[in-house]
C-alpha positions as CSV (number, residue, x, y, z in Angstrom):
1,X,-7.6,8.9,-16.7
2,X,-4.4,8.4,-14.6
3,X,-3.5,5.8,-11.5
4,X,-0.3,5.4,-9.5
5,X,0.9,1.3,-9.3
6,X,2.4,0.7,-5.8
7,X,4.2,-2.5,-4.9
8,X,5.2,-3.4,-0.8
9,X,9.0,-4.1,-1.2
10,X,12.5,-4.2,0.5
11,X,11.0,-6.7,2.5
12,X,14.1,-9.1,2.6
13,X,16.2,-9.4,5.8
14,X,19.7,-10.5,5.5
15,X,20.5,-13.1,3.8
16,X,16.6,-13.9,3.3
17,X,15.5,-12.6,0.0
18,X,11.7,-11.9,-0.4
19,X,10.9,-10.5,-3.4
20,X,12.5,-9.2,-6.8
21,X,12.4,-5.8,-5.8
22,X,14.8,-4.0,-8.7
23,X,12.4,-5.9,-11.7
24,X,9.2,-4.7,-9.5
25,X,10.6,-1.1,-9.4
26,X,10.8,-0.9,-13.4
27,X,7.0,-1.4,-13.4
28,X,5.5,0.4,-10.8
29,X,5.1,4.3,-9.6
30,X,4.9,4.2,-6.2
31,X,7.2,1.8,-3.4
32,X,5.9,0.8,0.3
33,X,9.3,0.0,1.8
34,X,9.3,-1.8,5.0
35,X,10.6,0.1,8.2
36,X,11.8,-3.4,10.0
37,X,9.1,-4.5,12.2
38,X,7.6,-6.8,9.7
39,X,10.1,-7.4,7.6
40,X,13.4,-5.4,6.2
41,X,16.4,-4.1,7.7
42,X,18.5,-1.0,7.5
43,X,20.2,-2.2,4.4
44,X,17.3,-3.5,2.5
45,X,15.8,-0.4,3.2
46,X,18.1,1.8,1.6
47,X,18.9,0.0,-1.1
48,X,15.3,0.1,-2.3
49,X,15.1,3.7,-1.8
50,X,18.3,4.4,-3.9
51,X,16.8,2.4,-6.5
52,X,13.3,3.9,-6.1
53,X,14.7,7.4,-6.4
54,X,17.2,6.6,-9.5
55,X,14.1,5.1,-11.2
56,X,11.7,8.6,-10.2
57,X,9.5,5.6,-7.7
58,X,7.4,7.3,-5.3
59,X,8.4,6.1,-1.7
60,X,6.2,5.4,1.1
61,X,6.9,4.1,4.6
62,X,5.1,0.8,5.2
63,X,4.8,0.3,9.2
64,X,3.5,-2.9,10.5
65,X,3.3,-4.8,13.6
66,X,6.5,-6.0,15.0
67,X,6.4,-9.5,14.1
68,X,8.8,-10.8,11.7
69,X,8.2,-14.6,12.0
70,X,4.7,-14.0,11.2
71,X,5.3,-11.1,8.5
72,X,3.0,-9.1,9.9
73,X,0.1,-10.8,8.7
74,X,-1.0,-12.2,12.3
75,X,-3.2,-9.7,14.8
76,X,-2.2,-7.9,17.9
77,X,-3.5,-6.1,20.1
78,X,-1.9,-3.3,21.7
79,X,-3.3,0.0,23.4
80,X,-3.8,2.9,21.8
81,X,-0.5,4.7,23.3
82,X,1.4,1.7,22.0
83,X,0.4,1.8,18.6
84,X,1.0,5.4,17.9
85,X,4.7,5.1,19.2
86,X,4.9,1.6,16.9
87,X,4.0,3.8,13.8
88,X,6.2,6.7,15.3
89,X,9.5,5.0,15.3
90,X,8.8,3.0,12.1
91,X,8.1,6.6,10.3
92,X,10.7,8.2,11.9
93,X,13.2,5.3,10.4
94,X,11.9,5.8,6.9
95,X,12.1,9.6,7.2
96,X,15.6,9.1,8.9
97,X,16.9,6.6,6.1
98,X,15.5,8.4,3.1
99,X,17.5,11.4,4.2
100,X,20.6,9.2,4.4
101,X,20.5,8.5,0.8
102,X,19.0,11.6,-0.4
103,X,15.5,10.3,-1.3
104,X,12.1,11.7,0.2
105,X,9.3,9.7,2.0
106,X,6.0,11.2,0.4
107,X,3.2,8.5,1.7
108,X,2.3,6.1,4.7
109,X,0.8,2.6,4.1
110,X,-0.2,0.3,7.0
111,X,0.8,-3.5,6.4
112,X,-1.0,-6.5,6.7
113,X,-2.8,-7.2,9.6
114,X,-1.9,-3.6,11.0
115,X,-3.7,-2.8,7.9
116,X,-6.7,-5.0,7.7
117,X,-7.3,-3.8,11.2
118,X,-7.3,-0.6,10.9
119,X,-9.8,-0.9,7.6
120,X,-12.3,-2.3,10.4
121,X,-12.0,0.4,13.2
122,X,-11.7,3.8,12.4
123,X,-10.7,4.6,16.0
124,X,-7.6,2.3,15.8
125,X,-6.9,4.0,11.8
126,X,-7.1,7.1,13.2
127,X,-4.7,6.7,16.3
128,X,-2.2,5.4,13.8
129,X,-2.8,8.4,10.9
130,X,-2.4,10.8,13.9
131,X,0.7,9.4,14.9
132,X,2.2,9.5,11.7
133,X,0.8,13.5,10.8
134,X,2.8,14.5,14.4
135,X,5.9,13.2,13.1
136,X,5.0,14.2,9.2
137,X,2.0,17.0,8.8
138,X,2.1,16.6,5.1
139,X,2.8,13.0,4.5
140,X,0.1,11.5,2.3
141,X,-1.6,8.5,4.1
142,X,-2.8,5.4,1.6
143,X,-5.3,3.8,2.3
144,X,-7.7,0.8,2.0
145,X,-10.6,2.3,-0.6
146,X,-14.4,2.6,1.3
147,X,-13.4,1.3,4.5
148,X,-12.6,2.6,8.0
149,X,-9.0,3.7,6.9
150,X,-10.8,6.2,4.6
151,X,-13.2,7.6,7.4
152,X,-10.6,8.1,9.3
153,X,-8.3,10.1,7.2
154,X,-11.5,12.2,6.1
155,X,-12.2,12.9,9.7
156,X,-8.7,14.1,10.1
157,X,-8.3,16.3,7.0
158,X,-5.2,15.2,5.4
159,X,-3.9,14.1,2.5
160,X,-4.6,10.8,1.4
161,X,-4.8,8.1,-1.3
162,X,-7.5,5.6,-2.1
163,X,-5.9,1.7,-2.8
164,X,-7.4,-0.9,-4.2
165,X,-5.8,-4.3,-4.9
166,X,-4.7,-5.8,-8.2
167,X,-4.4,-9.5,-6.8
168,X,-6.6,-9.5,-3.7
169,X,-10.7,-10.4,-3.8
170,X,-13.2,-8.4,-1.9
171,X,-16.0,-8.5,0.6
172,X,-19.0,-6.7,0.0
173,X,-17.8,-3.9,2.3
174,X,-14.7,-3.0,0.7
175,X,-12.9,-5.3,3.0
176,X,-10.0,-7.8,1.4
177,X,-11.3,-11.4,1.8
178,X,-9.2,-13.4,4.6
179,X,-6.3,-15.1,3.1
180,X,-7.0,-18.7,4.1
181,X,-10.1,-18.8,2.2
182,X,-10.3,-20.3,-1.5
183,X,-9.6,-17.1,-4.3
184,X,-8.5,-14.6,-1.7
185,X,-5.1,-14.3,-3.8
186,X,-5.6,-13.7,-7.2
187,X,-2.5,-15.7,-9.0
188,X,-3.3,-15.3,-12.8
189,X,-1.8,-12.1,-14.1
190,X,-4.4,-12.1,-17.3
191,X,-7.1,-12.4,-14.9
192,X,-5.5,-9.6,-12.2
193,X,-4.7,-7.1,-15.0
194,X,-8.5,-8.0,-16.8
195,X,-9.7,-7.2,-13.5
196,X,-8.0,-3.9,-12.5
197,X,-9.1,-2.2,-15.8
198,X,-12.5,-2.8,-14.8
199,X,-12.0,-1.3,-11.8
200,X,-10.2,1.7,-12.9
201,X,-12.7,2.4,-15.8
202,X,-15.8,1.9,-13.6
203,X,-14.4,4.0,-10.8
204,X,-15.1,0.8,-8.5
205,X,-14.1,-1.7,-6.4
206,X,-15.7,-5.3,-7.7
207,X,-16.4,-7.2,-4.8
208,X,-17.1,-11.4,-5.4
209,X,-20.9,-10.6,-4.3
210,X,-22.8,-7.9,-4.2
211,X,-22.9,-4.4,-6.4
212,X,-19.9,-2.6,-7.6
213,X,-18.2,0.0,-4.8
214,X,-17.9,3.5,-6.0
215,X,-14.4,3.9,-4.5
216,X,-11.1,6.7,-4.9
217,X,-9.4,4.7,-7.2
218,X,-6.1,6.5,-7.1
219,X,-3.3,3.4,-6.5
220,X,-3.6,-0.2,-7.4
221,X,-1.2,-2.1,-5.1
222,X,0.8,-5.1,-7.1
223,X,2.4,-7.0,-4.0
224,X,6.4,-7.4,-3.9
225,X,6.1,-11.2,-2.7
226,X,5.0,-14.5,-4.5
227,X,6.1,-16.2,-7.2
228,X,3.6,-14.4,-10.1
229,X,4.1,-11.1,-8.7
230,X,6.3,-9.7,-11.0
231,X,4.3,-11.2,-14.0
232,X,1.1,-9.3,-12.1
233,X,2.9,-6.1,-12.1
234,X,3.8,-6.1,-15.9
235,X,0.2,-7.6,-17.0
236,X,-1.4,-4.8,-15.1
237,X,0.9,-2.1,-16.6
238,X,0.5,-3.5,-20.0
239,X,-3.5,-3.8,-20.0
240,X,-3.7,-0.5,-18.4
241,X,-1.6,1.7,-20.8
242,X,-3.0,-0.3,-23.9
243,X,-6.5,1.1,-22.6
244,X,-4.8,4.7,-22.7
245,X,-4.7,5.0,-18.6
246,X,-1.6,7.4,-17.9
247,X,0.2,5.9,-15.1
248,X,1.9,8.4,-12.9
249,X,2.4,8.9,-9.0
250,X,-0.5,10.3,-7.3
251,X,-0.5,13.5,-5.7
252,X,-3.3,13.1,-2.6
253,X,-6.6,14.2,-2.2
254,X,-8.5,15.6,0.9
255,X,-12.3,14.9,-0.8
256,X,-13.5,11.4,-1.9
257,X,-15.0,13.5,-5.0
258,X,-11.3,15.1,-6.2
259,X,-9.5,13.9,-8.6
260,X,-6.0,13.8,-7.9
């Protein structure tokens, strides 16, 4: 049994420090760096991927809507044109850094609300997935487990990833609970890493109500920011490999049934 660990990072801006990105990219496999619209900048951004790529880190460009005040967490709506060139210049910075330092963009993760979105209408996932295969064919697209993200990706044929969340609670339709309800964020790494095992061994995401969600468990995402998230990461690492779960970056799949 294997699973990647990926962690949204080089989300600071300036002099604004989010995260603890070097200590977060000793633990994990795989990195969502931040193209700028959410959060980042040029500099950020290349410092995590020179980091990611000394430490063999999977990197993945992590578009999002363009709303830094908000972090990306608050909806927009924008047409469909509009959000394929949003995803489309983000990408194409990520691809355009990367080759900068001599590192290599290998996935696509959609942030936040851009995310949670998408993982609700598979037309809207699939306008941004087809954005991102014109400017990348064989980029592998992460997404949200069982939910409209995956439909979509299936639909197109490419290569993708199923995520599930270390520290976030779900709804009985594979969808993350909202964040301003009570236990949407789960703080206590024993509990997060207790959790994720049981996820990974059933093959399932473990919604609060309802029956278990057989799901394409290939990523678990640790998040960047917050105070415990670097205790998260390292609970999660340590439960999993003390179960005997190899933790290595994931190579895509094209068939919920594949292993990767």
């Amino acid at each position: 049994m294997r699973v990647d660990l990926n962690a949204d990072l080089g989300e600071s801006f300036g002099p604004w420090v989010m995260g603890r990105d070097a200590e977060v990219l000793e633990v994990v496999t795989s990195a969502n760096i931040a193209c700028g619209f959410h959060a980042g900048d040029p500099e950020v951004m290349a410092e995590a991927m020179t980091v990611a790529t000394q430490r063999g880190v999977g990197i993945g460009a992590h578009p999002g809507f363009p709303d830094l005040q908000g972090f990306g967490r608050r909806r927009m709506q924008l047409s469909d044109a509009s959000l394929r060139r949003m995803v489309q210049y983000q990408l194409g910075a990520s691809l355009g850094m990367a080759r900068a330092v001599g590192a290599q963009v290998r996935h696509l993760k959609l942030h936040g609300a851009l995310a949670n979105m998408a993982a609700e209408d598979e037309a809207m996932a699939r306008a941004c997935y087809e954005a991102a295969l014109e400017v990348a064919p064989d980029i592998i697209v992460m997404v949200l487990a069982e939910t409209a993200q995956q439909r979509a990706v299936e639909g197109l044929g490419c290569l993708w990833a199923g995520e599930i969340f270390a520290d976030r609670a779900y709804n009985a339709d594979a969808t993350l609970v909202d964040r301003s309800l009570p236990g949407a964020v789960i703080h206590d790494p024993d509990a997060a890493a207790e959790r994720v095992l049981r996820m990974v061994q059933a093959g399932a995401i473990l919604p609060e109500a309802g029956d278990p969600i057989p799901a394409a468990v290939d990523t678990i995402c640790l998040h960047g920011d917050g105070p415990s998230a670097l205790a998260i990461a390292r609970a999660v690492r340590s439960k999993l490999e003390g179960a005997g779960v190899t933790l290595a970056v994931f190579e895509g799949r094209r068939d919920r049934h594949q292993p990767t």
